[in-house]
C-alpha positions as CSV (number, residue, x, y, z in Angstrom):
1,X,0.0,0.0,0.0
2,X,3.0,2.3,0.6
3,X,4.5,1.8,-2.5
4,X,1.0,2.4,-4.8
5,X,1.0,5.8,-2.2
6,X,4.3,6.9,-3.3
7,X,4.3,6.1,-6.6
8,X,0.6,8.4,-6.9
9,X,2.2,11.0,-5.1
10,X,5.6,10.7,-7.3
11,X,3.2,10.9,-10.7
12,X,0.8,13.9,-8.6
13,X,3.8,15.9,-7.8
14,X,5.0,15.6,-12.1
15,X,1.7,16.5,-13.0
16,X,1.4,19.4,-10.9
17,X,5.0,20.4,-11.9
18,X,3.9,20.0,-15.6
19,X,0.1,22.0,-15.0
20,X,2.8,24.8,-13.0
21,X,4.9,25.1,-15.8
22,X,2.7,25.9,-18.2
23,X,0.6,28.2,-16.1
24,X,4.1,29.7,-15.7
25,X,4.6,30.4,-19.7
26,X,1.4,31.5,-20.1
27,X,2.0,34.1,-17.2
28,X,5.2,35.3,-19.0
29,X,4.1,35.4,-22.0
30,X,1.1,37.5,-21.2
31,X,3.4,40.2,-20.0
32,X,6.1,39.9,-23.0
33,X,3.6,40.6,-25.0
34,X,1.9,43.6,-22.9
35,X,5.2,45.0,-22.8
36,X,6.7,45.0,-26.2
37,X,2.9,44.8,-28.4
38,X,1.2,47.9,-28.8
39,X,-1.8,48.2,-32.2
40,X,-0.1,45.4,-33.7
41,X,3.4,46.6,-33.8
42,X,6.5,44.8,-32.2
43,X,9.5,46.9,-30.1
44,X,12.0,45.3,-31.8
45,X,14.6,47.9,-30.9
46,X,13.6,47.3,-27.4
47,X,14.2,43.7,-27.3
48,X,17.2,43.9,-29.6
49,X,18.7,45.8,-26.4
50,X,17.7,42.9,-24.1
51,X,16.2,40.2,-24.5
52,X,16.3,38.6,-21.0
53,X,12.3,38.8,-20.7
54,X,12.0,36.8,-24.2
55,X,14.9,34.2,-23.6
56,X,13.0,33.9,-20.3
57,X,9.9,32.8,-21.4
58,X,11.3,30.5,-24.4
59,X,13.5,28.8,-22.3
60,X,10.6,27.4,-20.4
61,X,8.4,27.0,-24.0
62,X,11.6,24.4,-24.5
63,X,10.4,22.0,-21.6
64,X,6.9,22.2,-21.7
65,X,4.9,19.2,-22.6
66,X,1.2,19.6,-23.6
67,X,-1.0,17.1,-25.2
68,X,-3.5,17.8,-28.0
69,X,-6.1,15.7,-26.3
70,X,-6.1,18.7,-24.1
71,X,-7.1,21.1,-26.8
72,X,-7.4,24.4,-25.4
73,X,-3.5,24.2,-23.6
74,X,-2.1,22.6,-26.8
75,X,-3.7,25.2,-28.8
76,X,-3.0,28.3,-26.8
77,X,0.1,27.1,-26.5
78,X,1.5,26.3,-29.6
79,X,0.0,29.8,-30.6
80,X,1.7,31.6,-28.4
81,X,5.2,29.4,-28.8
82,X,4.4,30.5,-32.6
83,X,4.2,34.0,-32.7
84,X,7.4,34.3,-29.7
85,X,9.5,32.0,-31.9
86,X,8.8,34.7,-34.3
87,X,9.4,37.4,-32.6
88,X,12.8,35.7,-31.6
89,X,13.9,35.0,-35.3
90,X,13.3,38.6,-36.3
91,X,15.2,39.6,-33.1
92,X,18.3,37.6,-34.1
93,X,18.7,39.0,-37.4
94,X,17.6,43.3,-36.1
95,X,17.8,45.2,-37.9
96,X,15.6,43.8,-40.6
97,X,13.2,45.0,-43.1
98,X,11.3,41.9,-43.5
99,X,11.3,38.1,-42.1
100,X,12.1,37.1,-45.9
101,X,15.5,38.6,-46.0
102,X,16.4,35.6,-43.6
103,X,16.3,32.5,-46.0
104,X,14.9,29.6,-44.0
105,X,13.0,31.6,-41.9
106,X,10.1,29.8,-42.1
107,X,10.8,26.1,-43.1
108,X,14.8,26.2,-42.7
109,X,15.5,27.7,-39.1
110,X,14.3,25.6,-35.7
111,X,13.5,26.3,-32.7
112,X,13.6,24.5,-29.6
113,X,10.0,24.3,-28.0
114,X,8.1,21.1,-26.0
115,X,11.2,19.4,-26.5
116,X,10.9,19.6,-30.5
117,X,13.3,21.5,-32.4
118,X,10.8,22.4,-35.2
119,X,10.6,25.0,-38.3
120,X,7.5,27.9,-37.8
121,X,5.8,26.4,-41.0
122,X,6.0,23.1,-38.8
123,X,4.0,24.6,-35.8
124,X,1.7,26.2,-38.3
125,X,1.0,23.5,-40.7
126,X,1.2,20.0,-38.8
127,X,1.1,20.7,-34.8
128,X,-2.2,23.0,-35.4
129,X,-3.7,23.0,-38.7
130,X,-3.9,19.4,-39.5
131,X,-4.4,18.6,-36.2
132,X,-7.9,20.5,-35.2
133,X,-8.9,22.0,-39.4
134,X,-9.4,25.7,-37.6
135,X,-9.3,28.3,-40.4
136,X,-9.4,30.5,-37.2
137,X,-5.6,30.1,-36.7
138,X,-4.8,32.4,-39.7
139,X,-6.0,35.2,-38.0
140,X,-3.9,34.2,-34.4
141,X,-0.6,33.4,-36.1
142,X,1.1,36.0,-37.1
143,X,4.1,35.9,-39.3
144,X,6.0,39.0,-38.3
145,X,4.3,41.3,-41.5
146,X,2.3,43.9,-41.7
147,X,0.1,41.5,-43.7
148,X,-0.6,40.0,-41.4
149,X,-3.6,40.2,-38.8
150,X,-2.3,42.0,-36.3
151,X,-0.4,40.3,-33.0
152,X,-2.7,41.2,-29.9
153,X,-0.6,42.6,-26.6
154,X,-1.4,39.6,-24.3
155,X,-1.1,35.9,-24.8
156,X,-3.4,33.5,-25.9
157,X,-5.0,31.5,-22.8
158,X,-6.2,28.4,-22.6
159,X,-9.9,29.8,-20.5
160,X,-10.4,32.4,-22.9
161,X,-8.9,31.2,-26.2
162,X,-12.1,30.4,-28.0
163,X,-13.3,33.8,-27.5
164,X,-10.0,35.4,-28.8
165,X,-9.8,33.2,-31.8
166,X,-13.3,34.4,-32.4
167,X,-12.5,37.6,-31.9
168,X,-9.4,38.3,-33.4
169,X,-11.4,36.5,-37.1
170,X,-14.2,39.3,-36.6
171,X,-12.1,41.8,-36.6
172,X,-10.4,40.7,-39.8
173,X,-13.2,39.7,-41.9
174,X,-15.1,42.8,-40.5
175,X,-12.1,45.1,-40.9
176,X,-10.6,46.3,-44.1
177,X,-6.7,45.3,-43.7
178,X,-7.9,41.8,-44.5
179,X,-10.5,42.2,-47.3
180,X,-11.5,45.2,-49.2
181,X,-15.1,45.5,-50.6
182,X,-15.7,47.5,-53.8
183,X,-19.6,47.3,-54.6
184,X,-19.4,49.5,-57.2
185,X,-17.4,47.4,-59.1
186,X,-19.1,44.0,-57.4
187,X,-15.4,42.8,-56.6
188,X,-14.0,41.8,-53.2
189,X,-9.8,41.4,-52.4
190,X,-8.7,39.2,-50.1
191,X,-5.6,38.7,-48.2
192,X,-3.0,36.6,-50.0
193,X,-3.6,34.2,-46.8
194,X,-7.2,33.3,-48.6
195,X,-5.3,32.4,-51.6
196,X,-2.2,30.2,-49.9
197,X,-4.9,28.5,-47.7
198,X,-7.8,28.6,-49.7
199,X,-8.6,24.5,-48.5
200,X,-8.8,25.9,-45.5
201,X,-11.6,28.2,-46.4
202,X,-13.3,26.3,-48.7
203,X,-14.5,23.0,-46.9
204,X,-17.7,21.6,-48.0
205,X,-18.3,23.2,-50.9
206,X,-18.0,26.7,-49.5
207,X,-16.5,29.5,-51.2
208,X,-14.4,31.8,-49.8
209,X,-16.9,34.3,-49.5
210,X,-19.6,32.4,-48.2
211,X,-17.2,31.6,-45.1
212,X,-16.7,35.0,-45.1
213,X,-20.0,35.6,-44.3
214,X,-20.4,33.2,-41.4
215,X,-18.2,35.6,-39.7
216,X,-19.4,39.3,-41.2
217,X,-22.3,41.0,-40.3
218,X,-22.5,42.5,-43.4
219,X,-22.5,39.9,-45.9
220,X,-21.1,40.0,-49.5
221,X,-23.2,38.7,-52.4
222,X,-22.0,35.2,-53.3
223,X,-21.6,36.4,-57.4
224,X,-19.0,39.0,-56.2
225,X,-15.2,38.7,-58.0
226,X,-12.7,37.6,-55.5
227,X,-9.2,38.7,-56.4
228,X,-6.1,38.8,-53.5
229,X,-3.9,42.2,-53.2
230,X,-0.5,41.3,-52.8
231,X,0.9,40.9,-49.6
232,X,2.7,43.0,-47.5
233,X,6.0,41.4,-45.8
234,X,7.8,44.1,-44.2
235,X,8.5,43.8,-40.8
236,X,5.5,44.8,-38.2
237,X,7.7,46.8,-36.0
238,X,6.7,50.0,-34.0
C-alpha cells in the first residue's frame, strides 16, 4: 500500500510540476507581450537591447509538454510558442526590413520548443492546422508582416482562447486590412492568406466568400469577384 501511495504522489507531484509550468509560460508570456505589443506593432529595438524577458519565457516554452487531447492548452500554446518564436527570429537577425530577407525563416530555421526543435511552418502546418482543421488560426498566427492580422498585446489562454480566436477572425473579416469591398465594381480582395490557404476556407463546398460571411455582419453577395492584393511582408515593428 505504501508503494501504490508513493508512486501516486511521485506521478501527482510531475503533473502538478507540468500544469505549474505551463501556467508559468502563459504568465510570461502574457506580459512579453503587454510589454513589447502595442496596435499590432513589435518593439523590436527594445528587445534587440535585451532580450532577458524573451529568452525567459522561451527557455521554459523548450520544456513544456502539452498534449493535443487537451485542446485548449495545446492550442493556446503552440499559438503563443508561434508567434514568440517569431518574434525571436526577427530579433536575431535586427535590424531587418522583413522576415524574408532571412532565407529559411520559415521552413529552414528551428527552434527548440516542448522538446521539439521544429521550423514555424511546422508549428503552423502539422502541430495546429492538421491537427484540429481551424481556419481561425490564420488570424492568431502571425508571421511578423504587416500583412498580417495584427499580433494582440497579451497571450493567448487556454480559458479564454475560444473567444479570442473568435474575436481576433471578426475583426479581420469585418475590418478592411484583410479584405476590401468595392460594390461598385461588385469585386472583393482578399488577403494573399485566402489564396495560400484557400482548402482551409473552402471546406464543404463553401466559397471563400460564403465563409466570409459566417463571420461578417454585413454579408457580401456570393456572385461578387474575389481577387487577392499582394501581400505586404515588411517587418510589423513599431
Amino acid at each position: 500500500m505504501k508503494k501504490i501511495i508513493l508512486v501516486a504522489l511521485i506521478l501527482l507531484g510531475g503533473f502538478s510540476a507540468k500544469a505549474q509550468n505551463l501556467e508559468t509560460f502563459f504568465t510570461q508570456a502574457d506580459a512579453f507581450f503587454k510589454a513589447n505589443v502595442l496596435h499590432g506593432k513589435v518593439a523590436y529595438d527594445a528587445i534587440k537591447k535585451d532580450t532577458k524577458s524573451l529568452d525567459a519565457v522561451l527557455k521554459i516554452a523548450e520544456g513544456i509538454t502539452v498534449s493535443k487531447s487537451d485542446t485548449a492548452n495545446y492550442q493556446a500554446f503552440w499559438i503563443n510558442a508561434y508567434n514568440l518564436s517569431v518574434i525571436k527570429g526577427l530579433v536575431d537577425n535586427y535590424p531587418t526590413k522583413s522576415p524574408l530577407d532571412d532565407s529559411g525563416f520559415f521552413d529552414k530555421t528551428l527552434h527548440h520548443v516542448a522538446g521539439k526543435k521544429v521550423s514555424l511552418n511546422t508549428i503552423e502546418n502539422k502541430l495546429l492546422r492538421a491537427e484540429f482543421k481551424d481556419p481561425r488560426f490564420h488570424f492568431v498566427l502571425v508571421c511578423g508582416a504587416v500583412g498580417c492580422p495584427p499580433l494582440i498585446s497579451k497571450a493567448y489562454l487556454p480559458t479564454t482562447l475560444e473567444a479570442q480566436l473568435q474575436k481576433q477572425t471578426q475583426l479581420a473579416l469585418n475590418g478592411d486590412y484583410f479584405i476590401k469591398v468595392n460594390a461598385k465594381n461588385k469585386s472583393v480582395a482578399g488577403s494573399k492568406i485566402l489564396e495560400w490557404y484557400k482548402e482551409d476556407f473552402t471546406k464543404n463546398g463553401k466559397t471563400e466568400i460564403e465563409y466570409i460571411n459566417t463571420i461578417r455582419t454585413e454579408k457580401i453577395p456570393t456572385d461578387y469577384k474575389l481577387t487577392y492584393f499582394e501581400y505586404n511582408w515588411k517587418i510589423n515593428n513599431q
